[in-house]
GUFITOR-291842 format. One record per residue (C-alpha): residue number from 1; chain; y, x, z. Coordinates in nm, 3 decimals, padded with zeros to 5 digits. Layout:
N
node k: NUM | c: A | c2: Y | c1: X | c3: Z
...
//
This chain:
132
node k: 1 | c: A | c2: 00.984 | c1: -03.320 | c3: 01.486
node k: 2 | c: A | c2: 00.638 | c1: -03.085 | c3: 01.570
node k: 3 | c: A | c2: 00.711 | c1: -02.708 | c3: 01.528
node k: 4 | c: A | c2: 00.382 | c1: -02.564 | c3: 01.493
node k: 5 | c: A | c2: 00.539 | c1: -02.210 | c3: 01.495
node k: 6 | c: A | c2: 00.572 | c1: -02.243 | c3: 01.900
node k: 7 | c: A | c2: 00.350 | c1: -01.946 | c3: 01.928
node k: 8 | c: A | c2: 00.472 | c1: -01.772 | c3: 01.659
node k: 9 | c: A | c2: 00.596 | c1: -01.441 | c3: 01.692
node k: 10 | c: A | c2: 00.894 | c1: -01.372 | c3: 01.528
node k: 11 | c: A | c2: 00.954 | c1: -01.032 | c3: 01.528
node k: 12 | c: A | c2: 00.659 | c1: -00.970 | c3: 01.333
node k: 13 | c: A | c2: 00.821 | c1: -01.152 | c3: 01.071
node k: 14 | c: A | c2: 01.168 | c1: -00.969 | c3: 01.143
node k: 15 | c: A | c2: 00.946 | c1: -00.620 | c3: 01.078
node k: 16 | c: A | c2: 00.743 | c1: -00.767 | c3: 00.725
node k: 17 | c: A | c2: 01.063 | c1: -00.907 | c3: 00.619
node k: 18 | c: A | c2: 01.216 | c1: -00.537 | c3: 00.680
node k: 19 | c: A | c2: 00.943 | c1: -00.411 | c3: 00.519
node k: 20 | c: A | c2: 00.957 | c1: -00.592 | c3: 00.183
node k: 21 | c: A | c2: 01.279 | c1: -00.472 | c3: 00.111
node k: 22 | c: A | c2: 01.154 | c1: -00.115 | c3: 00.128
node k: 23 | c: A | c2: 00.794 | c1: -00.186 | c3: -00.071
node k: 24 | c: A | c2: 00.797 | c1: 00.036 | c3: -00.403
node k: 25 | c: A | c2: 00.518 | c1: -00.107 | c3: -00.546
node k: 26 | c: A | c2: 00.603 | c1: -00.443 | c3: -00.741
node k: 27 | c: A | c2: 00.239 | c1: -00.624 | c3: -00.671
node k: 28 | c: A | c2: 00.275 | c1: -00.589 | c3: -00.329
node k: 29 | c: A | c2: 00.629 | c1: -00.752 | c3: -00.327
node k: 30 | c: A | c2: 00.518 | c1: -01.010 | c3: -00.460
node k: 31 | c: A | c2: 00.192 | c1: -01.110 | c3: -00.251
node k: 32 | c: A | c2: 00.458 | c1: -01.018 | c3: 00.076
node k: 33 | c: A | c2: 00.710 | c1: -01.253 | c3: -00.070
node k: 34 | c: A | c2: 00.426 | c1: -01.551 | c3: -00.111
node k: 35 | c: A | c2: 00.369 | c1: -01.467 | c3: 00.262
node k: 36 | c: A | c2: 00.692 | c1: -01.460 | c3: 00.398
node k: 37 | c: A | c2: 00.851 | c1: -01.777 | c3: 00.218
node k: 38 | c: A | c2: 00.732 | c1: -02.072 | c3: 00.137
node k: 39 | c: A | c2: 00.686 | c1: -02.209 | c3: -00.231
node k: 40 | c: A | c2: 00.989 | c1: -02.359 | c3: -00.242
node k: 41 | c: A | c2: 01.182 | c1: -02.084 | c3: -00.077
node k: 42 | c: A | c2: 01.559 | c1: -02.076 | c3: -00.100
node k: 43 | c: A | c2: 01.754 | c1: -01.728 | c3: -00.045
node k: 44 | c: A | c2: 02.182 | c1: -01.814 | c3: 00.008
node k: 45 | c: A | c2: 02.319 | c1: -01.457 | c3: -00.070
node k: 46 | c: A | c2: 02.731 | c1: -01.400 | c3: -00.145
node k: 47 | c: A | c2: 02.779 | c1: -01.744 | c3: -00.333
node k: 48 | c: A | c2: 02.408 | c1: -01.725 | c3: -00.524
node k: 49 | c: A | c2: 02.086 | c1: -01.868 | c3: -00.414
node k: 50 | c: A | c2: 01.745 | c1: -01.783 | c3: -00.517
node k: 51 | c: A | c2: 01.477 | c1: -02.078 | c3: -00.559
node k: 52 | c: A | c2: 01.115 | c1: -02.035 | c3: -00.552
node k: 53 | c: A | c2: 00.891 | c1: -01.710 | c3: -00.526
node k: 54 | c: A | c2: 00.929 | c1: -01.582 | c3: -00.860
node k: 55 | c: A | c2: 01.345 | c1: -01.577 | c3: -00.825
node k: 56 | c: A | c2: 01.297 | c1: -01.453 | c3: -00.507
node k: 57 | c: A | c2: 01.085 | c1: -01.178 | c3: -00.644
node k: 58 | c: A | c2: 01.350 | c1: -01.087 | c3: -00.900
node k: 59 | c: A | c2: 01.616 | c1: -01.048 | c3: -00.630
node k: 60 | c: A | c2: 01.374 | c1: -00.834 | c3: -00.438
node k: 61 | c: A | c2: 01.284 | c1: -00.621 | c3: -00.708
node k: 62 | c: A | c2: 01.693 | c1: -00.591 | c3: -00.847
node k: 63 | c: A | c2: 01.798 | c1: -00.493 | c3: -00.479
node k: 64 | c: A | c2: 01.535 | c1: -00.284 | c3: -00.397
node k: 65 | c: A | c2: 01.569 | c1: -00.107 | c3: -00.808
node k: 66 | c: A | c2: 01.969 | c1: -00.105 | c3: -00.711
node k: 67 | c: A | c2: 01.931 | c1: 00.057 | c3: -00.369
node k: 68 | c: A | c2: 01.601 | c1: 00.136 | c3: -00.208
node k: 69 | c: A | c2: 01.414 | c1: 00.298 | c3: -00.498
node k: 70 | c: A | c2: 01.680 | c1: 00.611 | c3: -00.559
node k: 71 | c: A | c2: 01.637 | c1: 00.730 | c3: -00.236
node k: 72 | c: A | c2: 02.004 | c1: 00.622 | c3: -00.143
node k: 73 | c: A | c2: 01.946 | c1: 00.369 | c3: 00.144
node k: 74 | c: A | c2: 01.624 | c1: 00.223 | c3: 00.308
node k: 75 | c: A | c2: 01.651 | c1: -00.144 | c3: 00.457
node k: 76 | c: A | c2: 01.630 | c1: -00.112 | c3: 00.868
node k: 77 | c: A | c2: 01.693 | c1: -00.431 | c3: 01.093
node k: 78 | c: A | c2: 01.935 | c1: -00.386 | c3: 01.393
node k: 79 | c: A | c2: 01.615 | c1: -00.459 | c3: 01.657
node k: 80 | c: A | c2: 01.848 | c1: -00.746 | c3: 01.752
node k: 81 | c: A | c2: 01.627 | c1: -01.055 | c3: 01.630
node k: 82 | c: A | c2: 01.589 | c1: -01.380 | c3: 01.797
node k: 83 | c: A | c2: 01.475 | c1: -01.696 | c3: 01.774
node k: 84 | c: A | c2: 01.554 | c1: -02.060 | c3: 01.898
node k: 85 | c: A | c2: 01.287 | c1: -02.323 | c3: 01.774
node k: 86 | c: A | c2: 01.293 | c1: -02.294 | c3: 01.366
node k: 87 | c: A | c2: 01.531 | c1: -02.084 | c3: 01.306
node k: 88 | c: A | c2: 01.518 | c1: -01.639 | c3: 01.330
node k: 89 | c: A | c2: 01.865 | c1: -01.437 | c3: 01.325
node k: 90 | c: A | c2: 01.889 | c1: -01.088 | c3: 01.310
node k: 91 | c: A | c2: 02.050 | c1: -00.775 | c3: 01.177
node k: 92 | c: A | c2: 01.950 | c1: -00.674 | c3: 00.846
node k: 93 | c: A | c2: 02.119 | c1: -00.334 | c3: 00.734
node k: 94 | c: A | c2: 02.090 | c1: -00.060 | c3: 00.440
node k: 95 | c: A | c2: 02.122 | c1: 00.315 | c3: 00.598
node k: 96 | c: A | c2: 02.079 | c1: 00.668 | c3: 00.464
node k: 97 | c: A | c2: 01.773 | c1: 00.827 | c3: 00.508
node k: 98 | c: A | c2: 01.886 | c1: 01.107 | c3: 00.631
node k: 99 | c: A | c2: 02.115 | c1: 01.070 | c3: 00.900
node k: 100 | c: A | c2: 02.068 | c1: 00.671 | c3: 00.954
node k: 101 | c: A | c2: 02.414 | c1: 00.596 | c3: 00.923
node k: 102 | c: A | c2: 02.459 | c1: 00.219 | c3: 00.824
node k: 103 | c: A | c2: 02.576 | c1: 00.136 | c3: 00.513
node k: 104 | c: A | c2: 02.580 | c1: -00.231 | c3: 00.509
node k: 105 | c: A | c2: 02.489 | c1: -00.477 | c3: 00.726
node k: 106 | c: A | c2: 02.432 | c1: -00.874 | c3: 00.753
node k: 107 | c: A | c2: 02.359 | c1: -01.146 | c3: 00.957
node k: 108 | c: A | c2: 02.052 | c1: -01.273 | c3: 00.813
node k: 109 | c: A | c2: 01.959 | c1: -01.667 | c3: 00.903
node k: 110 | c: A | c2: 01.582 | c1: -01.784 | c3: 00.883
node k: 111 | c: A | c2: 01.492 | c1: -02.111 | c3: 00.906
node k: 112 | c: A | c2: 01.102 | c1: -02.186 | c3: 00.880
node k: 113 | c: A | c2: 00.859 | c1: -02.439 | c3: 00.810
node k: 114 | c: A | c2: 00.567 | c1: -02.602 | c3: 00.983
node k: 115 | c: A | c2: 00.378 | c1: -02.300 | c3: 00.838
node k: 116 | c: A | c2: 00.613 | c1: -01.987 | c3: 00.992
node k: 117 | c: A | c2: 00.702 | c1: -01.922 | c3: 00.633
node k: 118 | c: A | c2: 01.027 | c1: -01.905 | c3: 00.560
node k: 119 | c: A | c2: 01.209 | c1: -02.236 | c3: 00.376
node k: 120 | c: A | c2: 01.567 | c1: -02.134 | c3: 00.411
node k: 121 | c: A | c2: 01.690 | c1: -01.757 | c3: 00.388
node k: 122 | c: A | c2: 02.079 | c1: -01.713 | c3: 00.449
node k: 123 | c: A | c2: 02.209 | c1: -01.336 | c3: 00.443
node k: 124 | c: A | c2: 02.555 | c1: -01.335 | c3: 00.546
node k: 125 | c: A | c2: 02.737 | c1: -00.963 | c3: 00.519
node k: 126 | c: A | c2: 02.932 | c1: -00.813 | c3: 00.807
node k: 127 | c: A | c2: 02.984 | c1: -00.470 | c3: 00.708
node k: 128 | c: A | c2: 03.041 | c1: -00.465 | c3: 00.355
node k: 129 | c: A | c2: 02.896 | c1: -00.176 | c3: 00.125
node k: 130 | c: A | c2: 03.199 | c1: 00.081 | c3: 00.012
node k: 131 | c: A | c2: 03.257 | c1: 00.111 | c3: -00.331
node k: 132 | c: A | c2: 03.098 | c1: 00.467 | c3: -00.492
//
Protein backbone atom coordinates (compact mmCIF):
# COMPACT_ATOMS: atom_id res chain seq x y z
CA UNK A 1 0.00 0.00 0.00
CA UNK A 2 1.49 3.90 -0.86
CA UNK A 3 1.29 6.20 2.23
CA UNK A 4 1.51 9.51 0.82
CA UNK A 5 1.60 11.01 4.38
CA UNK A 6 5.53 9.93 4.58
CA UNK A 7 6.35 13.53 5.01
CA UNK A 8 3.67 14.38 6.97
CA UNK A 9 4.10 15.89 10.16
CA UNK A 10 2.12 14.63 12.72
CA UNK A 11 2.32 16.69 15.49
CA UNK A 12 0.85 19.42 13.68
CA UNK A 13 -2.10 17.42 13.49
CA UNK A 14 -1.73 16.30 17.29
CA UNK A 15 -1.78 20.41 18.05
CA UNK A 16 -5.10 21.26 15.41
CA UNK A 17 -6.70 18.26 16.73
CA UNK A 18 -6.01 19.81 20.40
CA UNK A 19 -7.12 22.80 19.21
CA UNK A 20 -10.61 21.91 17.92
CA UNK A 21 -11.66 20.73 21.05
CA UNK A 22 -11.04 24.12 22.60
CA UNK A 23 -12.56 26.34 19.40
CA UNK A 24 -15.66 28.44 20.80
CA UNK A 25 -16.80 29.50 17.73
CA UNK A 26 -19.12 26.79 15.96
CA UNK A 27 -18.07 27.83 12.10
CA UNK A 28 -14.72 27.31 12.75
CA UNK A 29 -15.33 23.75 14.21
CA UNK A 30 -16.69 22.83 11.58
CA UNK A 31 -14.26 23.98 8.62
CA UNK A 32 -11.32 22.35 11.33
CA UNK A 33 -13.30 19.18 11.48
CA UNK A 34 -13.56 19.00 7.36
CA UNK A 35 -9.73 19.42 7.69
CA UNK A 36 -8.83 17.09 10.14
CA UNK A 37 -11.08 14.00 9.04
CA UNK A 38 -11.95 12.80 6.12
CA UNK A 39 -15.64 12.67 4.68
CA UNK A 40 -16.28 9.57 5.85
CA UNK A 41 -14.70 10.00 9.22
CA UNK A 42 -15.44 7.56 12.00
CA UNK A 43 -14.87 8.68 15.83
CA UNK A 44 -15.01 5.10 18.37
CA UNK A 45 -15.68 6.88 21.78
CA UNK A 46 -16.94 4.63 25.13
CA UNK A 47 -19.14 2.11 23.04
CA UNK A 48 -20.51 5.03 20.38
CA UNK A 49 -19.09 6.00 17.11
CA UNK A 50 -19.57 9.07 15.18
CA UNK A 51 -19.85 8.80 11.18
CA UNK A 52 -19.26 11.54 8.85
CA UNK A 53 -18.43 15.36 9.46
CA UNK A 54 -21.67 16.54 10.47
CA UNK A 55 -21.89 13.72 13.54
CA UNK A 56 -18.59 14.46 14.18
CA UNK A 57 -19.42 18.08 14.46
CA UNK A 58 -22.24 17.35 16.90
CA UNK A 59 -19.91 15.43 19.23
CA UNK A 60 -17.51 18.31 19.02
CA UNK A 61 -19.87 20.87 19.70
CA UNK A 62 -21.78 18.55 22.81
CA UNK A 63 -18.21 17.99 24.41
CA UNK A 64 -16.88 21.14 23.97
CA UNK A 65 -20.83 22.82 25.25
CA UNK A 66 -20.43 20.00 28.21
CA UNK A 67 -16.86 20.90 29.20
CA UNK A 68 -14.76 23.46 27.42
CA UNK A 69 -17.24 26.32 27.04
CA UNK A 70 -17.94 26.89 31.09
CA UNK A 71 -14.61 27.54 31.74
CA UNK A 72 -14.28 24.16 33.71
CA UNK A 73 -11.57 22.27 31.68
CA UNK A 74 -9.63 23.13 28.41
CA UNK A 75 -8.49 20.07 26.16
CA UNK A 76 -4.38 19.81 26.41
CA UNK A 77 -2.50 16.74 24.78
CA UNK A 78 0.16 14.97 26.98
CA UNK A 79 3.14 16.20 24.27
CA UNK A 80 3.54 12.40 24.05
CA UNK A 81 2.38 11.84 20.27
CA UNK A 82 3.81 9.49 17.84
CA UNK A 83 3.49 8.00 14.83
CA UNK A 84 4.31 4.65 12.96
CA UNK A 85 3.24 4.73 9.17
CA UNK A 86 -0.77 5.52 9.22
CA UNK A 87 -1.53 5.53 12.37
CA UNK A 88 -0.91 8.81 15.34
CA UNK A 89 -1.27 7.94 19.24
CA UNK A 90 -1.17 10.32 21.80
CA UNK A 91 -2.45 11.71 25.05
CA UNK A 92 -5.50 13.62 24.87
CA UNK A 93 -6.56 15.11 28.38
CA UNK A 94 -9.20 17.75 29.91
CA UNK A 95 -7.37 20.00 32.80
CA UNK A 96 -8.35 23.05 34.84
CA UNK A 97 -7.37 26.19 33.72
CA UNK A 98 -6.08 27.27 36.53
CA UNK A 99 -3.77 25.05 38.05
CA UNK A 100 -3.50 22.39 35.00
CA UNK A 101 -4.34 19.57 36.98
CA UNK A 102 -5.69 16.69 34.68
CA UNK A 103 -8.98 15.79 34.82
CA UNK A 104 -9.33 13.11 32.34
CA UNK A 105 -7.27 11.60 30.09
CA UNK A 106 -7.24 9.07 26.97
CA UNK A 107 -5.35 7.29 24.66
CA UNK A 108 -6.45 8.65 21.49
CA UNK A 109 -5.76 6.29 18.15
CA UNK A 110 -5.52 8.01 14.60
CA UNK A 111 -5.44 6.22 11.72
CA UNK A 112 -5.22 8.33 8.36
CA UNK A 113 -5.78 8.25 4.83
CA UNK A 114 -3.81 8.77 1.67
CA UNK A 115 -4.73 12.45 2.29
CA UNK A 116 -3.28 12.90 6.22
CA UNK A 117 -6.90 13.32 7.15
CA UNK A 118 -8.05 11.36 9.60
CA UNK A 119 -10.39 8.03 8.57
CA UNK A 120 -10.45 6.31 11.88
CA UNK A 121 -10.54 8.24 15.35
CA UNK A 122 -10.44 5.85 18.50
CA UNK A 123 -10.37 7.71 22.04
CA UNK A 124 -9.83 5.23 24.60
CA UNK A 125 -10.04 6.74 28.46
CA UNK A 126 -7.35 6.06 31.04
CA UNK A 127 -8.11 8.35 33.73
CA UNK A 128 -11.67 8.54 34.02
CA UNK A 129 -13.50 11.96 34.84
CA UNK A 130 -14.83 11.96 38.75
CA UNK A 131 -18.27 12.31 39.22
CA UNK A 132 -19.36 16.21 40.44
Amino acid sequence: MTNTTTSFDHTLLVEDYTTLWNEPDAELRRRAIAALWSAGGVEYVEGAHFAGLDELDARVAEAHNAFVASGLYRAVNAADARRHGDLVLFTLQLATPDAGEIAWAARVFLLLGSDGRIREDYQITVQALAVQ
